[in-house]
C-alpha positions as semicolon CSV with decimal commas, in nm:
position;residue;x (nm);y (nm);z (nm)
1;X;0,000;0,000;0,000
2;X;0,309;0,224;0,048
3;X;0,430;0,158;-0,255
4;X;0,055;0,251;-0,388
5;X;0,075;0,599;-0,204
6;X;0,398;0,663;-0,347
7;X;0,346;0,600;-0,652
8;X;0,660;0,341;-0,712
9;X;0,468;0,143;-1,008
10;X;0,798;-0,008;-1,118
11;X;0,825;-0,181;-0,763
12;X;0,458;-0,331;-0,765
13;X;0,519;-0,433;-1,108
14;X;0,774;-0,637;-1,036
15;X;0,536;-0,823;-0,721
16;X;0,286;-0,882;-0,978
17;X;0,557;-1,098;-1,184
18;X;0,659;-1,282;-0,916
19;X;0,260;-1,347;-0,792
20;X;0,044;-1,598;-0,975
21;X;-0,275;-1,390;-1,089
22;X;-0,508;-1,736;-1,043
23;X;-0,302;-1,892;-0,696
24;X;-0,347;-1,614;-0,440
25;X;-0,158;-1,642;-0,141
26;X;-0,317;-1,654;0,177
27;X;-0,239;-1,255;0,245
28;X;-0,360;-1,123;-0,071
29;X;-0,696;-0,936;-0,136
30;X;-0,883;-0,732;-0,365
31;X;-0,677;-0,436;-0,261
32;X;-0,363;-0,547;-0,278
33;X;-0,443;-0,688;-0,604
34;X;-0,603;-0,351;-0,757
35;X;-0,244;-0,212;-0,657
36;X;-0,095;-0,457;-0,850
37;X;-0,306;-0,481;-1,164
38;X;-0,288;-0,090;-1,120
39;X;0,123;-0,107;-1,144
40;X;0,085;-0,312;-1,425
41;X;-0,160;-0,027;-1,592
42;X;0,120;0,302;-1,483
43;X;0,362;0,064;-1,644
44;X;0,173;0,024;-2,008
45;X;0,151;-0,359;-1,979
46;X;-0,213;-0,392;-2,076
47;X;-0,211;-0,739;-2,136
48;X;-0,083;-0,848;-1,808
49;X;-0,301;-0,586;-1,607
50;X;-0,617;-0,685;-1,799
51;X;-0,541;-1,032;-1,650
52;X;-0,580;-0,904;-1,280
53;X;-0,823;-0,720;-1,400
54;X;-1,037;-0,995;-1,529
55;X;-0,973;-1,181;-1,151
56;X;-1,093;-0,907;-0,949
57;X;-1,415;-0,897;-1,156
58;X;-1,470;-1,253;-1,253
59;X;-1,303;-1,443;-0,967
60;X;-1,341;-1,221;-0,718
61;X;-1,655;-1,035;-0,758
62;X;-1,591;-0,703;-0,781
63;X;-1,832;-0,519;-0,936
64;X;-1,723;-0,128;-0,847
65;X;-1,767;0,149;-1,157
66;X;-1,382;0,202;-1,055
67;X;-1,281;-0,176;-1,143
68;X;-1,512;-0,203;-1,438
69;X;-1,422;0,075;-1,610
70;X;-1,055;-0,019;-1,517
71;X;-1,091;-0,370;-1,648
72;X;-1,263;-0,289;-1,950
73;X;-0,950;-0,033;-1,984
74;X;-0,708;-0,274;-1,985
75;X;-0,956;-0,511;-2,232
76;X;-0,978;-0,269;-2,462
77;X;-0,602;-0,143;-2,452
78;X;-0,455;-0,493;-2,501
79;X;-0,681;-0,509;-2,834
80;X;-0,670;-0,919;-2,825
81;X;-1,072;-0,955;-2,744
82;X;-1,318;-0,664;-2,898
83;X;-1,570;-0,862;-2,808
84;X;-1,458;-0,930;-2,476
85;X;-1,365;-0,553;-2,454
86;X;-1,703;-0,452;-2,561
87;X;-1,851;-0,710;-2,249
88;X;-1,628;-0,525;-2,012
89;X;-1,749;-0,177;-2,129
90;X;-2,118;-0,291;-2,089
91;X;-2,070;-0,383;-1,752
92;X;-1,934;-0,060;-1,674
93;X;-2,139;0,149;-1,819
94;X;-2,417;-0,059;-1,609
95;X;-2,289;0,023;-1,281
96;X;-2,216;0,415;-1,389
97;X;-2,380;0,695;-1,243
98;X;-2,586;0,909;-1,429
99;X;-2,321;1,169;-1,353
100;X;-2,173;1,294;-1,699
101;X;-1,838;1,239;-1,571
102;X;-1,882;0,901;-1,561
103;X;-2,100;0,842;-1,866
104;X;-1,801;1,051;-2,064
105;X;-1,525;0,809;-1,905
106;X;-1,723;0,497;-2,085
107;X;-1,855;0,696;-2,362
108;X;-1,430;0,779;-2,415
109;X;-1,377;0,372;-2,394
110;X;-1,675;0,314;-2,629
111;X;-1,512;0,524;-2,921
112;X;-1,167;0,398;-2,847
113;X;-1,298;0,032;-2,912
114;X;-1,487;0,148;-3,234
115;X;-1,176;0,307;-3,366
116;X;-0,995;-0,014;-3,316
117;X;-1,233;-0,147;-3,519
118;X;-1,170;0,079;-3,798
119;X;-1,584;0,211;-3,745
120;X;-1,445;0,568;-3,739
121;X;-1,794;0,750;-3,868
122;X;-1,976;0,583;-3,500
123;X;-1,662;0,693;-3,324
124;X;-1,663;1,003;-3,441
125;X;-2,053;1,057;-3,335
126;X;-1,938;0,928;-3,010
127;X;-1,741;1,121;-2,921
128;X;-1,868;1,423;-3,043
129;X;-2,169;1,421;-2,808
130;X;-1,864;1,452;-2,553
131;X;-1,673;1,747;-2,669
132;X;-2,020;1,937;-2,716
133;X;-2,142;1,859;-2,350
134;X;-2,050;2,181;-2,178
135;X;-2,088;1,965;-1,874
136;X;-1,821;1,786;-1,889
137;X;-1,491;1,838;-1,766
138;X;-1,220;2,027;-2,044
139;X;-0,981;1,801;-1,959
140;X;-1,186;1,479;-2,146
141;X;-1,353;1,669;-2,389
142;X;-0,981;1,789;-2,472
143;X;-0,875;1,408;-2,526
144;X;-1,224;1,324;-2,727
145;X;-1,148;1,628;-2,961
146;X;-0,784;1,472;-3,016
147;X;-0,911;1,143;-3,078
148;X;-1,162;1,283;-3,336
149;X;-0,873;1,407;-3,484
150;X;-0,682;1,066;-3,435
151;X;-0,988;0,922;-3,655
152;X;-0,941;1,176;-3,973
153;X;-0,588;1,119;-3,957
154;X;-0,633;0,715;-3,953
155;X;-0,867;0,784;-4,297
156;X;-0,567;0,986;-4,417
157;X;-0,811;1,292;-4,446
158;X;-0,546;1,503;-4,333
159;X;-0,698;1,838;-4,368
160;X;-1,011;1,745;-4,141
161;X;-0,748;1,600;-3,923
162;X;-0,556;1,928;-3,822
163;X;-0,851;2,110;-3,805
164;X;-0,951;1,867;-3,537
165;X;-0,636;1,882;-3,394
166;X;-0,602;2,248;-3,339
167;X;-0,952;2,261;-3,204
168;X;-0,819;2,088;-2,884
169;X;-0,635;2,391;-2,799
170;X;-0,930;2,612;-2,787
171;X;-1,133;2,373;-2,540
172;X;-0,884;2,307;-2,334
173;X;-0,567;2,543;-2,359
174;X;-0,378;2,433;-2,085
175;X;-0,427;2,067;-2,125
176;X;-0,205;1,763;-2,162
177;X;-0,381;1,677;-2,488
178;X;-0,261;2,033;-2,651
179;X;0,110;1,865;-2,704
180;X;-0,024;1,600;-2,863
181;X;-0,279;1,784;-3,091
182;X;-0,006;1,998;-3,219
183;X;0,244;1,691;-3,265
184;X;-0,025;1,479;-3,521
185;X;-0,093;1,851;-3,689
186;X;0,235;1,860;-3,788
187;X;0,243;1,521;-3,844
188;X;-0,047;1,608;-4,081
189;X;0,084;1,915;-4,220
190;X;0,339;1,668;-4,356
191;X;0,117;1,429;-4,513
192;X;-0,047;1,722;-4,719
C-alpha cells in the first residue's frame, strides 16, 4: 500500500511478476491486487493488467464502476478480445452513475474500441456528443477532440485532421492533450 501511495509502479510491477494472478496467497486481497493490476496499468503492460483485471471482476466479484471501467480499460487497450472488450465496457457502463463524468469516461472507452475497429464515422458521433457537453470536464472533452482528430488522420483525411487537432487547444488550452494535438498537426501538415 506504500508503494501505492507513493506512486513506485515499477516496484509493484515487479510483485505482480513474481505473484500468480489465479493462486493467491493466503495474504492477498482485492486491494492489494487492484495495486498490483494498477502497477501493471502506470507501467503500459495492458495485457498483463487486464489479467488481474479480469480476476478481481470474474473471480473475485468485484463489481465497483472504478474496477469495471478499469478492467474494461485494460480489455480494450490490449486489443486481443473486442468482443470481450465490448462485455467489459457494458458492464461498466451498467454500474455508472448518471453523472456525466462518468458516462463521458465509458462513452471515451466506447469510441476507443470502435476506432480499433476501424468504425471511425460511430466513433466520431461518439465522441462528439462529448466534446459538445458543456458539462463535462475540459480536460476529457480535450482528449475526445484529439481522438476525433486521431480518426481523420487514420482515414488519411489530413486536412479534417488538423482542423480537429487544433480545435483541442481552444477547449482546453492548458491541457495535456494540446502537445499531442499539435504533434499529429504537424504530423499532418506533412502528409499534405
Amino acid at each position: 500500500r506504500w508503494a501505492g501511495r507513493e506512486s513506485k509502479w515499477s516496484m509493484l510491477a515487479l510483485a505482480a511478476e513474481s505473484e500468480s494472478v489465479l493462486h493467491p496467497t493466503p495474504s492477498r486481497n482485492s486491494a492489494v491486487e487492484r495495486l498490483l493490476a494498477e502497477s501493471l496499468m502506470q507501467q503500459g503492460r495492458l495485457k498483463d493488467a487486464a489479467r488481474w483485471w479480469d480476476y478481481l471482476v470474474d473471480v473475485r466479484g468485484e463489481s465497483d464502476f472504478s474496477t469495471l471501467l478499469r478492467c474494461a480499460e485494460a480489455e480494450t487497450g490490449a486489443g486481443t478480445d473486442a468482443k470481450k472488450a465490448q462485455r467489459r465496457i457494458e458492464a461498466a457502463k451498467a454500474v455508472a452513475s448518471p453523472s456525466t463524468f462518468q458516462q463521458a469516461l465509458v462513452s471515451l472507452l466506447e469510441a476507443e474500441l470502435l476506432i480499433r475497429r476501424s468504425d471511425f464515422n460511430r466513433s466520431r458521433a461518439t465522441l462528439e456528443k462529448v466534446v459538445r457537453d458543456q458539462s463535462i470536464e475540459k480536460k476529457l472533452r480535450g482528449r475526445a477532440q484529439w481522438l476525433i482528430g486521431e480518426t481523420h488522420y487514420l482515414q488519411k483525411q489530413y486536412s479534417r485532421a488538423i482542423e480537429a487537432y487544433r480545435t483541442v487547444e481552444t477547449i482546453d488550452p492548458l491541457g495535456s492533450w494540446v502537445a499531442a494535438s499539435l504533434i499529429q498537426a504537424g504530423k499532418s501538415f506533412e502528409h499534405l
